[in-house]
C-alpha positions as CSV (number, residue, x, y, z in Angstrom):
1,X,132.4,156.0,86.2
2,X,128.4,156.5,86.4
3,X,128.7,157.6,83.0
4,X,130.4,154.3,81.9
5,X,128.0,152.2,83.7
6,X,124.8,154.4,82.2
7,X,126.1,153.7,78.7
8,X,126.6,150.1,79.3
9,X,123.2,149.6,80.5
10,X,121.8,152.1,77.4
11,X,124.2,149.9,75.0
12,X,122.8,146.5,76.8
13,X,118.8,147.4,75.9
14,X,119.4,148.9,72.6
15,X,121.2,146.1,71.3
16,X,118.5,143.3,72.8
17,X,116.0,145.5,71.2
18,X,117.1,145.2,68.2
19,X,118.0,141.1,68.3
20,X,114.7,141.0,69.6
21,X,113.5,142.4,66.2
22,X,115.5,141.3,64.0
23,X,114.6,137.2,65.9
24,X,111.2,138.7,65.5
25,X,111.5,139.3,61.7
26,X,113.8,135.7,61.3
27,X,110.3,134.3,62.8
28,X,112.0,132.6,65.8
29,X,109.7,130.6,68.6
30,X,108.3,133.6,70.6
31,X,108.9,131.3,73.6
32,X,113.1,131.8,72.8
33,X,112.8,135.3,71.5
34,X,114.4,136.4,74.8
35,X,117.0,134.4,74.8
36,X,118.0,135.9,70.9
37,X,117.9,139.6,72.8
38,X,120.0,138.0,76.2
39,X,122.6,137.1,73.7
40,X,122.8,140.0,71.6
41,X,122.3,142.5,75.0
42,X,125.5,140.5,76.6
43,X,127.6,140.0,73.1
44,X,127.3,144.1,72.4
45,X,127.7,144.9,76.3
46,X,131.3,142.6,76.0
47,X,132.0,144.5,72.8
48,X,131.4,147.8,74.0
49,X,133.6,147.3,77.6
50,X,136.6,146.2,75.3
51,X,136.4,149.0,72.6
52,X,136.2,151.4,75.7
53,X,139.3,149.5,77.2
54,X,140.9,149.9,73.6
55,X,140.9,146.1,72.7
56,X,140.3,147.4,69.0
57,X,136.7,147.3,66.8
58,X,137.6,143.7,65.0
59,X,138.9,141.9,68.1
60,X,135.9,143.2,70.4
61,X,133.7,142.4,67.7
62,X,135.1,138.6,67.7
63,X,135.1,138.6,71.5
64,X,131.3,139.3,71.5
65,X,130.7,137.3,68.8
66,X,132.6,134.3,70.3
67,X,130.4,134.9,73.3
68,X,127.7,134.6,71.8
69,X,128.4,131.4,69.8
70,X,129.6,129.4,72.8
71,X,126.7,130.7,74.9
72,X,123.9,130.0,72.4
73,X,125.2,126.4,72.0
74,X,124.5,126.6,76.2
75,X,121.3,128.2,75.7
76,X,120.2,125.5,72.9
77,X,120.4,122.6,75.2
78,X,118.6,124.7,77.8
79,X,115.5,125.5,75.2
80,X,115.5,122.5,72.7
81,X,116.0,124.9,70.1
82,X,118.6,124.9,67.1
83,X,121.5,127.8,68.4
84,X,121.1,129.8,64.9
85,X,117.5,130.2,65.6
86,X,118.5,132.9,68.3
87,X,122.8,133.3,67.6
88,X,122.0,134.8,64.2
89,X,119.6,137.9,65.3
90,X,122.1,138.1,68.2
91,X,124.8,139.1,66.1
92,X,122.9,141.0,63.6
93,X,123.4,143.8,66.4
94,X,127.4,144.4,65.9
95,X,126.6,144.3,62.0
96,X,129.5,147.1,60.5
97,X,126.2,149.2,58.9
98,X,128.0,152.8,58.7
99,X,131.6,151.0,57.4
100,X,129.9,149.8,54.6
101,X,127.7,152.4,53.5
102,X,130.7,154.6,53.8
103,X,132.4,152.0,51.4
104,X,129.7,152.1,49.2
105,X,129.5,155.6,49.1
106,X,133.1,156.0,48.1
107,X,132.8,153.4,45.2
108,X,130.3,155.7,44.2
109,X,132.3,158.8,44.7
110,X,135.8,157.2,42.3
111,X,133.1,156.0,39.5
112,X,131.4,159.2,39.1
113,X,134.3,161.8,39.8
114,X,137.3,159.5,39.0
115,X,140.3,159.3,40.9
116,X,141.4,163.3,40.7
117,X,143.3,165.2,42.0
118,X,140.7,167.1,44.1
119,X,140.2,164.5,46.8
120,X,143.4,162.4,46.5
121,X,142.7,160.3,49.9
122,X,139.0,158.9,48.6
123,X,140.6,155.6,47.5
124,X,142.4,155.2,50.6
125,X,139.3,155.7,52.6
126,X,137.0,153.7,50.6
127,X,140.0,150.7,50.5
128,X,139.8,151.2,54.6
129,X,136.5,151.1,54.9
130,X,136.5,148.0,52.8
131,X,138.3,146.3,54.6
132,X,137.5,147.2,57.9
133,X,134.0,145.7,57.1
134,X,135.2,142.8,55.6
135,X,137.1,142.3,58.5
136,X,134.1,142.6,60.9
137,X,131.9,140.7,58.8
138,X,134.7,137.6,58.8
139,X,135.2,138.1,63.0
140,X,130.9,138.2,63.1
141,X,131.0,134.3,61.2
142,X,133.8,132.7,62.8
143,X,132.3,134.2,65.9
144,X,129.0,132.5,65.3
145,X,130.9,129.2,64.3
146,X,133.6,129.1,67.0
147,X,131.2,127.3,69.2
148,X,129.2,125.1,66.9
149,X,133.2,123.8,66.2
150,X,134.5,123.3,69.6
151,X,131.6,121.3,71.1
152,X,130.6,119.8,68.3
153,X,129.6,116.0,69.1
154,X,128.8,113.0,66.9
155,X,125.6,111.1,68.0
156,X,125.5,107.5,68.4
157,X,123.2,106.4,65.6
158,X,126.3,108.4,63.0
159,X,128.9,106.1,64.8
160,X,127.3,102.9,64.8
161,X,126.0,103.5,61.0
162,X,129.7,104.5,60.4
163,X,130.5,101.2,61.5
164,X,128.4,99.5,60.4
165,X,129.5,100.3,56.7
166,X,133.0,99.7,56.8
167,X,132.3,96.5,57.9
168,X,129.8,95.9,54.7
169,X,132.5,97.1,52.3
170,X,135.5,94.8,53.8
């Protein structure tokens, strides 16, 4: 169990280090940088406890992701600050790197030796890998968008102008 918990904890400050860095790079306002690592520390941490629990890679993924969509909408009425500007480097951290450069790697592989008989399972591989990070790239957006979609709210001035011109066309 201490073992579990140590992981966690490593998995928690590796992955707000790197949404740190990658808000860093995205030149987000230093003064919600921490909020960008928060977020990406919390989203990883939720998918790391379900892939341990055996929830699946694209489902944890979405879980975390969904997280982190429906928090930074919190977190950007706390800050007065857009929720991209800090849910984008946040998710960044449960991007499918080593599915896709094993993807890559196997296109490479079929053009330059063909499909032969020597490795009959590469295209198999290379079609899993494909779609395994298509399929975590699709859970990371709808993850971001889930909460921009739920609470998202019409202001006044778009209702009254909304008004406003139906009544001008009549």
């Amino acid at each position: 169990m201490t073992d579990f918990i140590f992981s966690m904890f490593k998995d928690i400050a590796f992955a707000y280090l790197v949404a740190v860095g990658f808000a860093l790079l995205f030149e987000t306002p230093k003064r919600v940088v921490y909020v960008a690592g928060l977020l990406g520390g919390i989203g990883h941490c939720i998918r790391f406890i379900l892939l341990y629990f055996d929830f699946g890679l694209v489902s944890s993924t979405l879980a975390g992701c969904i997280f982190i969509g429906i928090a930074g909408i919190y977190c950007a009425h706390k800050v007065h600050t857009p929720p991209v500007v800090f849910t984008m480097p946040a998710c960044i951290t449960m991007i499918p790197g080593l599915y896709a450069y094993r993807t890559m790697m196997g296109w490479i592989r079929i053009y330059t030796d063909g499909l032969s008989t020597q490795e009959p399972h590469i295209l198999q591989e290379t079609a899993y890998n494909f779609i395994l990070t298509s399929s975590l790239l699709f859970s990371l957006a709808i993850g971001i968008c889930v909460g921009a979609l739920f609470f998202r709210k019409k202001s006044a001035k778009e209702i009254k102008l909304g008004k406003t011109l139906s009544i001008k066309s009549e």
